[in-house]
C-alpha positions in Angstrom: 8.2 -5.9 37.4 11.2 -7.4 35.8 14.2 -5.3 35.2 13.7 -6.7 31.7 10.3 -4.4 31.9 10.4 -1.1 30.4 7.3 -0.5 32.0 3.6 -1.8 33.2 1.9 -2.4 29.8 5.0 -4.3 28.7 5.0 -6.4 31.7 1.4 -7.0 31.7 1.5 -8.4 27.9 4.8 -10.6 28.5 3.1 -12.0 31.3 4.8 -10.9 34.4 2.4 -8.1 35.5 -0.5 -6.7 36.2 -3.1 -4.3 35.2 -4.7 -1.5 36.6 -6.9 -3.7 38.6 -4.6 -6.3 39.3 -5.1 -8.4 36.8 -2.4 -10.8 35.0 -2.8 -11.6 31.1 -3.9 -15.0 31.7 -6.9 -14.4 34.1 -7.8 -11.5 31.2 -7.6 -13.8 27.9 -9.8 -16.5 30.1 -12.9 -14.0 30.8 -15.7 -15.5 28.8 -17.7 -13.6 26.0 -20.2 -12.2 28.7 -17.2 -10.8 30.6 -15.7 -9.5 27.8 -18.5 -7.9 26.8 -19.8 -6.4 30.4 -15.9 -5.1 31.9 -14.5 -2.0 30.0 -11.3 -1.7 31.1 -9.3 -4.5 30.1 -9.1 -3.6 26.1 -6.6 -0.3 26.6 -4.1 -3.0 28.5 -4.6 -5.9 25.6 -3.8 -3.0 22.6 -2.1 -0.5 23.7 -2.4 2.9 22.0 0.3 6.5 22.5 -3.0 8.1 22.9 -5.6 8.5 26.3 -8.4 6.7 25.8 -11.5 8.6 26.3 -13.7 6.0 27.2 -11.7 5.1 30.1 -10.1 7.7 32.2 -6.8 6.5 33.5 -6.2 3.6 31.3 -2.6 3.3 30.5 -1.1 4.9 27.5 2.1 3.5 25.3 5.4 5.3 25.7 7.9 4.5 22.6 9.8 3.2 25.5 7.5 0.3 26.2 6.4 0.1 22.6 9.8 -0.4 21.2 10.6 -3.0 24.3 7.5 -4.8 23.3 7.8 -5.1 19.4 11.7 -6.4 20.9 9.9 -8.9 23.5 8.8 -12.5 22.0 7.2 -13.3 25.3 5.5 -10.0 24.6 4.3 -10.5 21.2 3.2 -13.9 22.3 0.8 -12.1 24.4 -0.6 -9.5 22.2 -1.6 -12.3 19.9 -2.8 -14.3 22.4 -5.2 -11.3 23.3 -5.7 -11.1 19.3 -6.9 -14.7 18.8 -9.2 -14.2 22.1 -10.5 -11.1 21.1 -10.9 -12.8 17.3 -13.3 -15.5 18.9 -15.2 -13.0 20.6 -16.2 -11.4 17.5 -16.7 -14.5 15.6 -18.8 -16.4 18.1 -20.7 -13.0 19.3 -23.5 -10.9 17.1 -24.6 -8.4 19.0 -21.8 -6.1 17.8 -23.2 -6.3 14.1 -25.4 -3.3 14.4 -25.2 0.0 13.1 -23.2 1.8 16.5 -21.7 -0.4 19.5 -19.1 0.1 21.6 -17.1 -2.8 19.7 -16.7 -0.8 16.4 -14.4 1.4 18.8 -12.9 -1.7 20.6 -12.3 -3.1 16.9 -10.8 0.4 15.7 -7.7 -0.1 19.0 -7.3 -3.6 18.1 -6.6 -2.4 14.8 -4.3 0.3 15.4 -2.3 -1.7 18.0 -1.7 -4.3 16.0 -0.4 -2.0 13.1 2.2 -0.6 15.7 3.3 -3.3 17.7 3.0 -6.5 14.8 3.1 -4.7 12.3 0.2 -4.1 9.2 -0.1 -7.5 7.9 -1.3 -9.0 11.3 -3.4 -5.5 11.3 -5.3 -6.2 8.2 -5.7 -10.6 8.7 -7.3 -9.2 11.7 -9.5 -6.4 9.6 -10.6 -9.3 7.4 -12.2 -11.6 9.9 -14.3 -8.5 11.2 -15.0 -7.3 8.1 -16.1 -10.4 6.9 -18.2 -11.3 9.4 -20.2 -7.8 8.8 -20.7 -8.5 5.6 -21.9 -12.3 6.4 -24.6 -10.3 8.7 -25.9 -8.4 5.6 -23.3 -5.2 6.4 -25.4 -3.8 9.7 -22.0 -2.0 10.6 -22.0 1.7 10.0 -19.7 3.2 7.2 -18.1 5.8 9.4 -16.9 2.6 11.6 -16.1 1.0 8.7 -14.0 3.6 7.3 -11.8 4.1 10.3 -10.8 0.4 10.5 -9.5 0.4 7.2 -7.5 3.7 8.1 -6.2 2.0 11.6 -5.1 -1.1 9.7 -2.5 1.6 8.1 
């Protein structure tokens, strides 16, 4: 880790480290839709939250520390919306999250917030609308309660 780094989530998303499982940014944003799909841990080190994540234990968790040194970090912000524009084709290219409950409606929620904090609401909500959008092009299969806290992460 660069001196530079306020920490490991920083350093993953400006491209000089590595996550939990050794991962850099790069080798991440290239998994394919079926990888991005199957592998569950990736998403907490793309969008960083302050809070645990529940659905995997251990996943890192954003200290103002490393969120202030990121919203400061270009290379940084390059790579969150690098991991925005990937995880954006995913979702526009994939259906199988346009049903009522999937595991992508909580994926969608982190982006979400993540976004909010470290871009800022605008990037948030441009990011809201694509999903959104593509729900309703799928005759709205998404359920409400889902529905509802995207629009509450956006801010």
């Amino acid at each position: 880790m660069s001196t530079r780094d306020s920490g490991p989530i920083h350093a993953f998303l400006a491209g000089r480290g590595r996550d939990g499982r050794g991962r850099l940014l790069a080798e991440v944003l290239a998994f394919d839709d079926r990888r991005l799909e199957a592998v569950h841990d990736f998403v907490q080190w793309l969008f960083p939250l302050p809070e645990a994540s529940r659905a995997v234990p251990g996943a890192p968790v954003l200290d103002p520390a490393q969120a202030a040194a990121i919203r400061a970090d270009p290379a940084a912000l390059a790579g969150l919306r690098a991991a925005r524009d990937r995880m954006a084709r995913f979702y526009a290219g994939t259906d199988h999250w346009l049903v009522a409950h999937d595991h992508n409606h909580l994926r969608i929620t982190r982006i979400l917030a993540s976004l909010r904090d470290l871009v800022g609401p605008d990037e948030a909500r441009a990011f809201h609308d694509a999903v959104a959008a593509r729900n309703r092009a799928a005759g709205g299969p998404v359920n409400r309660d889902s529905l509802a806290f995207w629009v509450r992460a956006c801010g």
